[in-house]
Each structure stands twice: as structure tokens, then as C-alpha cells.
N, CA, C and O atoms as CSV, one atom per row, in Angstrom:
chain,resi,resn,atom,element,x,y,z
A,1,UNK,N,N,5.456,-176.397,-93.425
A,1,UNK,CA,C,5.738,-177.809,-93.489
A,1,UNK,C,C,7.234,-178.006,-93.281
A,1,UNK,O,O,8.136,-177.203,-93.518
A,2,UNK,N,N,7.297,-179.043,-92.868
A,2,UNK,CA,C,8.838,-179.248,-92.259
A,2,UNK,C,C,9.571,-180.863,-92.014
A,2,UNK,O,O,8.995,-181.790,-92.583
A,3,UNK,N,N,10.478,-181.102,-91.409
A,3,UNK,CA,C,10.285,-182.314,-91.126
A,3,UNK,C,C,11.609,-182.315,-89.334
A,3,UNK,O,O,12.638,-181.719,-89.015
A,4,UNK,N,N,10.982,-183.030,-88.894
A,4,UNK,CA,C,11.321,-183.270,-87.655
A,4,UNK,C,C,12.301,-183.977,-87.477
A,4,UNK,O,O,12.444,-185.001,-88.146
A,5,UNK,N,N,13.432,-183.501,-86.293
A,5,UNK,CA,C,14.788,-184.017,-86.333
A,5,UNK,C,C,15.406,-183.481,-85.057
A,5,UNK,O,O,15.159,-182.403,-84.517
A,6,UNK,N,N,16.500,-184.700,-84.557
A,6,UNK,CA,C,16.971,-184.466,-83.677
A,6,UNK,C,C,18.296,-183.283,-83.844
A,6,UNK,O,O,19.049,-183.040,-84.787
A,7,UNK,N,N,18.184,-182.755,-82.584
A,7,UNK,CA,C,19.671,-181.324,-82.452
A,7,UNK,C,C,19.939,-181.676,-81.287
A,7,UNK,O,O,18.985,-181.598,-80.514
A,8,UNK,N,N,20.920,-182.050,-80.854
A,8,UNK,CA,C,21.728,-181.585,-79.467
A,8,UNK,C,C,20.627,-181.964,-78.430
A,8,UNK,O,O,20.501,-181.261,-77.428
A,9,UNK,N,N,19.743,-183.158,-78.651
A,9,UNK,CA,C,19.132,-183.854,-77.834
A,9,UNK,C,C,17.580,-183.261,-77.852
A,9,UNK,O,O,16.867,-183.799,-77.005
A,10,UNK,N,N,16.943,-182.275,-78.646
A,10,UNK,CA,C,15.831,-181.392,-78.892
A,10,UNK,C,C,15.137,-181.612,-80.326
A,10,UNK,O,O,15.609,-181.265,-81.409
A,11,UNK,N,N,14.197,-182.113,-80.149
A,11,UNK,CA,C,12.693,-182.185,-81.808
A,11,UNK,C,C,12.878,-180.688,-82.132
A,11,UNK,O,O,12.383,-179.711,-81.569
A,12,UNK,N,N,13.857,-180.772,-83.358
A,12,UNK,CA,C,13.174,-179.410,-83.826
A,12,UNK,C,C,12.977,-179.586,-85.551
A,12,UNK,O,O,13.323,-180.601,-86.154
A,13,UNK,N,N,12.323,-178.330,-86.224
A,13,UNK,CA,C,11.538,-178.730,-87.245
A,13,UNK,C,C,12.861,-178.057,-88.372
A,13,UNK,O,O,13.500,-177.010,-88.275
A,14,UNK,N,N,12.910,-179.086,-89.350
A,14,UNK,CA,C,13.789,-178.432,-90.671
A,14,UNK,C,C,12.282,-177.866,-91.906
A,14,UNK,O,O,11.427,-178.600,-92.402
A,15,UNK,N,N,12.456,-176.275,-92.083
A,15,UNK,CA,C,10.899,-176.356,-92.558
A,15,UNK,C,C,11.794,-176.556,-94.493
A,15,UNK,O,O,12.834,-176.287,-95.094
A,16,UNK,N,N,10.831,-177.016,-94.631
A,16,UNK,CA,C,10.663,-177.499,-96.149
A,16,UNK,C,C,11.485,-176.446,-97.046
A,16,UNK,O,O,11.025,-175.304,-97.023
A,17,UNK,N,N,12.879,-176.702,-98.000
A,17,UNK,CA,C,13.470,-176.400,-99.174
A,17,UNK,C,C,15.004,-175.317,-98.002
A,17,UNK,O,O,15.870,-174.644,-98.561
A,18,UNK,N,N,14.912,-175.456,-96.565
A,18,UNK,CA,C,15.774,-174.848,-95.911
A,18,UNK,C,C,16.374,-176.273,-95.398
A,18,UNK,O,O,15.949,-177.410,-95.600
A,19,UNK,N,N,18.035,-175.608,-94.322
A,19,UNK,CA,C,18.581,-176.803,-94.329
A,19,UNK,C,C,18.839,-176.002,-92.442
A,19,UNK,O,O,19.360,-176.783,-91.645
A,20,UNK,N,N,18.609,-175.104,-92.096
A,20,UNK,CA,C,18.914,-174.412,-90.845
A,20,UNK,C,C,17.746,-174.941,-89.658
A,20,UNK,O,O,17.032,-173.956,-89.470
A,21,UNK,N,N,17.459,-175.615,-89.144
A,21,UNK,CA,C,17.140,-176.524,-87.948
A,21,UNK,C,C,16.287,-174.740,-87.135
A,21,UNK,O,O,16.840,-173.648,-87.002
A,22,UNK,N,N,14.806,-175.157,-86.755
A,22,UNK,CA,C,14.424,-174.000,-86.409
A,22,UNK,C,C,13.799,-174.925,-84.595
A,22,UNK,O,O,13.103,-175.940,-84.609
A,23,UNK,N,N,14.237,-174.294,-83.392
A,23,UNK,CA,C,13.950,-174.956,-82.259
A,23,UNK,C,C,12.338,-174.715,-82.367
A,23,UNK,O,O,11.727,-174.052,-83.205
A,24,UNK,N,N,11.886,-175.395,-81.353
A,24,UNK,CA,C,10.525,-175.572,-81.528
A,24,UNK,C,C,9.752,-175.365,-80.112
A,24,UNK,O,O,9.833,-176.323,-79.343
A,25,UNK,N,N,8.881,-174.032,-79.593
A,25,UNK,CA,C,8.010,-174.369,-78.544
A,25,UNK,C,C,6.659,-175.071,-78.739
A,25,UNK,O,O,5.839,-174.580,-79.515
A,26,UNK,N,N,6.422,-176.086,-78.133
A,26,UNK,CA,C,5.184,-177.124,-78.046
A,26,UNK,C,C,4.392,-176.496,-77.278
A,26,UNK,O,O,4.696,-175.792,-76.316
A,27,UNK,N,N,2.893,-176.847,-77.872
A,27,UNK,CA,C,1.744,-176.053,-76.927
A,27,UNK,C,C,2.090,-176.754,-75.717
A,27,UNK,O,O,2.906,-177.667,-75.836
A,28,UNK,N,N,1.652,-176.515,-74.642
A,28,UNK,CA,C,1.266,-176.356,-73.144
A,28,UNK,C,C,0.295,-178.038,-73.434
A,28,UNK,O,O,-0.722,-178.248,-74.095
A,29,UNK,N,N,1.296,-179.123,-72.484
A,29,UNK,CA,C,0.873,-180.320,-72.027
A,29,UNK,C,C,1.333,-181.152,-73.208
A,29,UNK,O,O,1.094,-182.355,-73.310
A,30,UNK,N,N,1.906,-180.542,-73.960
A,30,UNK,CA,C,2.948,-181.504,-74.845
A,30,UNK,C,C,4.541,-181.963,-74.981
A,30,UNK,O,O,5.452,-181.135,-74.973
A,31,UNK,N,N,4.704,-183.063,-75.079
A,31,UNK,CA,C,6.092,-183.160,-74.415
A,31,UNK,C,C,6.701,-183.823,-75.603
A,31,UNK,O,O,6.018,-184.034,-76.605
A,32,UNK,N,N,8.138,-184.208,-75.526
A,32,UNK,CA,C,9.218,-185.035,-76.095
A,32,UNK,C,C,9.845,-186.392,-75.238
A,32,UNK,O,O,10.518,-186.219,-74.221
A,33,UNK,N,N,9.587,-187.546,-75.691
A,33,UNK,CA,C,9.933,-188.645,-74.828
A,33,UNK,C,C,10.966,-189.236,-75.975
A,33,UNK,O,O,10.694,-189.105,-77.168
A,34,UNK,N,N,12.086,-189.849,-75.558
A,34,UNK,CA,C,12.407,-191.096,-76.513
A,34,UNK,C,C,11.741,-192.264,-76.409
A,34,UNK,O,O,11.369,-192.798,-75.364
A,35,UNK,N,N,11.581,-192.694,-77.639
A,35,UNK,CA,C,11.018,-194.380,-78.017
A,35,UNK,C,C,12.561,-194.875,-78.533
A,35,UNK,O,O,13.313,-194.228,-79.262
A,36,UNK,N,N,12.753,-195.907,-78.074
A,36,UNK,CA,C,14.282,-196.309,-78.392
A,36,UNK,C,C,15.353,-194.959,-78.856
A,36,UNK,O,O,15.702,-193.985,-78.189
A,37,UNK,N,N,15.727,-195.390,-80.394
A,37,UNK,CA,C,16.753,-194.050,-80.394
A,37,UNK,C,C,16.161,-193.058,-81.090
A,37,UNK,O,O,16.911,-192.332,-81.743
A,38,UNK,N,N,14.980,-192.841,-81.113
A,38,UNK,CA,C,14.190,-191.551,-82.115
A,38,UNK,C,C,13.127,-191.122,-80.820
A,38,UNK,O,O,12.730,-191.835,-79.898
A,39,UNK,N,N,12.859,-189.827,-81.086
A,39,UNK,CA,C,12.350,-188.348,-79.876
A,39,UNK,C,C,10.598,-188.763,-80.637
A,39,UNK,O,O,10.740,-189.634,-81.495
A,40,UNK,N,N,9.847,-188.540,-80.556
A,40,UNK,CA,C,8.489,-188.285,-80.163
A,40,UNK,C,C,7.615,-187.414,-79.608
A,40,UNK,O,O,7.834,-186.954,-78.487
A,41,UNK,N,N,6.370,-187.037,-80.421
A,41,UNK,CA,C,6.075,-185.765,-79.379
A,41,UNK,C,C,4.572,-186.431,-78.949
A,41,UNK,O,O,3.869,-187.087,-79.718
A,42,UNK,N,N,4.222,-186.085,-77.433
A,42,UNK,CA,C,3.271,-186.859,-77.064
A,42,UNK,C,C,2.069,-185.381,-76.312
A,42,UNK,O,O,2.405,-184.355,-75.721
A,43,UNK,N,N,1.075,-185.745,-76.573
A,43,UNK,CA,C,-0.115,-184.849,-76.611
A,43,UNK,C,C,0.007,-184.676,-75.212
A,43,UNK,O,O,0.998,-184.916,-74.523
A,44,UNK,N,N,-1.611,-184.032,-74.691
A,44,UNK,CA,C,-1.263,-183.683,-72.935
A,44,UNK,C,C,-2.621,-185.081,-72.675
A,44,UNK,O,O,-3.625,-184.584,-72.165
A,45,UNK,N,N,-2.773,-186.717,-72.954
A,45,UNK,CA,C,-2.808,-187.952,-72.799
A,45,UNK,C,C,-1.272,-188.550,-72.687
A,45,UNK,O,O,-1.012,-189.421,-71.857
A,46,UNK,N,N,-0.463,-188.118,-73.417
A,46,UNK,CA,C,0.836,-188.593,-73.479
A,46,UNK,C,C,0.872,-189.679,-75.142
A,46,UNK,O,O,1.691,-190.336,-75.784
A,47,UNK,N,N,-0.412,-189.340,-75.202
A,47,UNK,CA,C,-0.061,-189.942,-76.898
A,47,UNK,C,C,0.874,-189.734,-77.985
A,47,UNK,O,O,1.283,-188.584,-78.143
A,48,UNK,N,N,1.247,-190.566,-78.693
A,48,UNK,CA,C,2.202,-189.839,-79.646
A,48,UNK,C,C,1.144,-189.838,-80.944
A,48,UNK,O,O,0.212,-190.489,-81.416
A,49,UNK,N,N,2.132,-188.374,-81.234
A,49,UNK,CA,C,1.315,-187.414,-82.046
A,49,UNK,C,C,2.425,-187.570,-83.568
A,49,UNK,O,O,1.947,-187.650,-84.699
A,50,UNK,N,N,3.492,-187.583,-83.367
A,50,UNK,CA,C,4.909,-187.448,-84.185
A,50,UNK,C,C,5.422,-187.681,-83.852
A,50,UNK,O,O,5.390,-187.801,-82.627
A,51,UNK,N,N,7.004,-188.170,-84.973
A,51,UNK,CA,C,7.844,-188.646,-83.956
A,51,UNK,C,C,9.046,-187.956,-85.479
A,51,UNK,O,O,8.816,-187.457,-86.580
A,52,UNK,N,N,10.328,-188.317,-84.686
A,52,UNK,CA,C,11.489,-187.836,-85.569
A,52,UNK,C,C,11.613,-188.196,-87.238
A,52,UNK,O,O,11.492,-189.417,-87.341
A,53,UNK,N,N,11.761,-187.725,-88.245
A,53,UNK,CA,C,11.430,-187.785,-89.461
A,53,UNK,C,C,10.482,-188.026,-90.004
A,53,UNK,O,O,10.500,-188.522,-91.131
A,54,UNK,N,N,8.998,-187.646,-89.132
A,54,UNK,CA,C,8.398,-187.536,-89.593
A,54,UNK,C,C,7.767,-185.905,-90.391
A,54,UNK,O,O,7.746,-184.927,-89.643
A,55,UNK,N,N,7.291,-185.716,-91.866
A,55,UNK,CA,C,6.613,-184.432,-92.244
A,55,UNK,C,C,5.587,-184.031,-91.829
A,55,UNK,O,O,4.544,-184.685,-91.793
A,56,UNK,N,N,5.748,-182.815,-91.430
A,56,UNK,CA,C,4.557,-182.535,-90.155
A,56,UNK,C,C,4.186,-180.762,-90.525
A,56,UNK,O,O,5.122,-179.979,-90.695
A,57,UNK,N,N,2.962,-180.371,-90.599
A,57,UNK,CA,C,2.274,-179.557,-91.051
A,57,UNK,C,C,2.054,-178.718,-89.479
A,57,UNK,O,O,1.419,-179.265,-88.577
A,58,UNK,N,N,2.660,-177.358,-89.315
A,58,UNK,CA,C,2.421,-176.788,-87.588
A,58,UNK,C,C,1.963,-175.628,-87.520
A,58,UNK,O,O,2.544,-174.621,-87.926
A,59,UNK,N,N,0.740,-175.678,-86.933
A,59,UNK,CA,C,-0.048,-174.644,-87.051
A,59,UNK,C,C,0.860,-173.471,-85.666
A,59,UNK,O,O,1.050,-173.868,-84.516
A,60,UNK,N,N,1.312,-171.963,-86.209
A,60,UNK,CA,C,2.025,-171.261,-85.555
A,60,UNK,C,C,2.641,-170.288,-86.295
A,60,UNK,O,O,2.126,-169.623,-87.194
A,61,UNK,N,N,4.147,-170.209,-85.741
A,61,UNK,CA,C,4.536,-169.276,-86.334
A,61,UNK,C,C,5.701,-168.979,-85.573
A,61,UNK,O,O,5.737,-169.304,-84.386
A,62,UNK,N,N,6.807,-168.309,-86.202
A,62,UNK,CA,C,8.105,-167.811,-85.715
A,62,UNK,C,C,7.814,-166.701,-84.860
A,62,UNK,O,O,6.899,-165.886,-84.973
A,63,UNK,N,N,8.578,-166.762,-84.118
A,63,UNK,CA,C,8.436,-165.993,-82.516
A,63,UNK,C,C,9.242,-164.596,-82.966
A,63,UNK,O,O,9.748,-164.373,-84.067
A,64,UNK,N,N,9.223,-163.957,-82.111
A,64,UNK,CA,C,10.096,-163.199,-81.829
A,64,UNK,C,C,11.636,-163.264,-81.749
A,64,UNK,O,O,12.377,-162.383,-82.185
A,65,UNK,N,N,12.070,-164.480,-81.103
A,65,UNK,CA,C,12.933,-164.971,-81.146
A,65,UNK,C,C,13.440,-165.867,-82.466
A,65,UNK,O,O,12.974,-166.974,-82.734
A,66,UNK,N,N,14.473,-165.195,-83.239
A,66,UNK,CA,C,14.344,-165.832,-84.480
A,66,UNK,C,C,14.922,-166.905,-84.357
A,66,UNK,O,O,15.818,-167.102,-83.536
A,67,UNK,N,N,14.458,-167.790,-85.205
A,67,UNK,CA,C,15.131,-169.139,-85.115
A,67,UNK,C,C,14.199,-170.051,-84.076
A,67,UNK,O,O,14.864,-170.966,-83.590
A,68,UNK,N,N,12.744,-170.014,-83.598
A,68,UNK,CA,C,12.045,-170.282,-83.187
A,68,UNK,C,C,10.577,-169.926,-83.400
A,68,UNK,O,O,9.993,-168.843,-83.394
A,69,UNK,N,N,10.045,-171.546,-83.644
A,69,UNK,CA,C,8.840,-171.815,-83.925
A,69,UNK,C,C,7.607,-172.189,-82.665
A,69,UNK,O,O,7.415,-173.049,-81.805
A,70,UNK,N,N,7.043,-171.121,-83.117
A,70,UNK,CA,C,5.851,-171.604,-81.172
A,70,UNK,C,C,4.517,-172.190,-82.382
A,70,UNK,O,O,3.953,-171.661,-83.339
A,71,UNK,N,N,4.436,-173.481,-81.734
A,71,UNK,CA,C,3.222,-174.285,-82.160
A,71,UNK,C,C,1.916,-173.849,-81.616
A,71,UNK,O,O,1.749,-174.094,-80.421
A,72,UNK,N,N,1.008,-173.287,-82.212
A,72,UNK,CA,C,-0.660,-173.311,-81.258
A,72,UNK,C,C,-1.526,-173.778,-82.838
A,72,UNK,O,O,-1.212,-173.768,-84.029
A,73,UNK,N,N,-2.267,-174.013,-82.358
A,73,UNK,CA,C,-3.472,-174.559,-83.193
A,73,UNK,C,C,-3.228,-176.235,-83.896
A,73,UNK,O,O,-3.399,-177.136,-83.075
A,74,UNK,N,N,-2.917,-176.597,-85.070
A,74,UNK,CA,C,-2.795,-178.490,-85.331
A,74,UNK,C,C,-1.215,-178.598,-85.495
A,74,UNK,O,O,-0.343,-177.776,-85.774
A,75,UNK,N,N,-1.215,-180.295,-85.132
A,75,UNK,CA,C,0.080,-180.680,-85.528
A,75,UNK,C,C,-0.675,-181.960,-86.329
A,75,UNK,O,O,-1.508,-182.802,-85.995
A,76,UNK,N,N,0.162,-181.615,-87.726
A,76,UNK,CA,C,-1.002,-182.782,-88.695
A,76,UNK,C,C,0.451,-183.235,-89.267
A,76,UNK,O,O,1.221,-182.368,-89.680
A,77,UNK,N,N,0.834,-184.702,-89.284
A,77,UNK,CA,C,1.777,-185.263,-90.222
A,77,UNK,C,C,1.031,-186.009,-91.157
A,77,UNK,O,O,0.026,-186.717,-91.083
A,78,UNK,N,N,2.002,-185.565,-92.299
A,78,UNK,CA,C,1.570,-186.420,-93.458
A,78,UNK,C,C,2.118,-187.966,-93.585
A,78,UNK,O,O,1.767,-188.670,-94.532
């Protein structure tokens, strides 16, 4: 669990009781659009799914690359 926030123009997730910003790969046909001045993440319809400060539950896991989170399976905000 985490909560979503802008970096240097990129949605990435602050996960819960840390303060270090972890970048984020989105499954395949999911994107980041701005809605005015807050980022959004939009499904492969282009729906929005989340958007910036929102708490968001991501099914995945830290990569190889530390300091990166690859999303597969739900993106559920509370």
C-alpha cells in the first residue's frame, strides 16, 4: 500500500510508513495523462483508474532494479 505522487514529472508510489518515492512500471496498455495539475493512471480503455494522492493497493512487486515497482495483477484504491 502506498500513496501516489508526482516526481520530476512521473506517478510514482510512496509505499506506506517510508518517505523514499519508489518509480513505478504500469502493466502493458496503461498510461499516465494529466487532468489539469494532478497525473492519472488510465487503463488500456483509457479510463482512469487513479490518480495522484490517491491510496492505492498494487498487486506486484520490486524489480530487480531497486527502487522500482512493476505492477501485474490489481490496482485497487481505497
Amino acid at each position: 500500500m502506498g500513496i501516489l505522487a508526482e516526481h520530476a514529472g512521473e506517478l510514482v508510489v510512496i509505499p506506506e510508513g517510508q518517505t523514499t518515492a519508489e518509480r513505478v512500471n504500469w502493466p502493458s496498455g496503461y498510461g499516465i495523462r494529466p487532468d489539469g495539475d494532478t497525473l492519472v493512471v488510465t487503463d488500456v480503455f483509457g479510463r482512469e483508474v487513479a490518480r495522484e494522492g490517491d491510496t492505492v493497493h498494487l498487486g506486484g512487486g520490486e524489480t530487480t532494479q531497486s527502487g522500482t515497482f512493476d505492477v501485474c495483477g490489481h490496482i485497487e484504491v481505497d
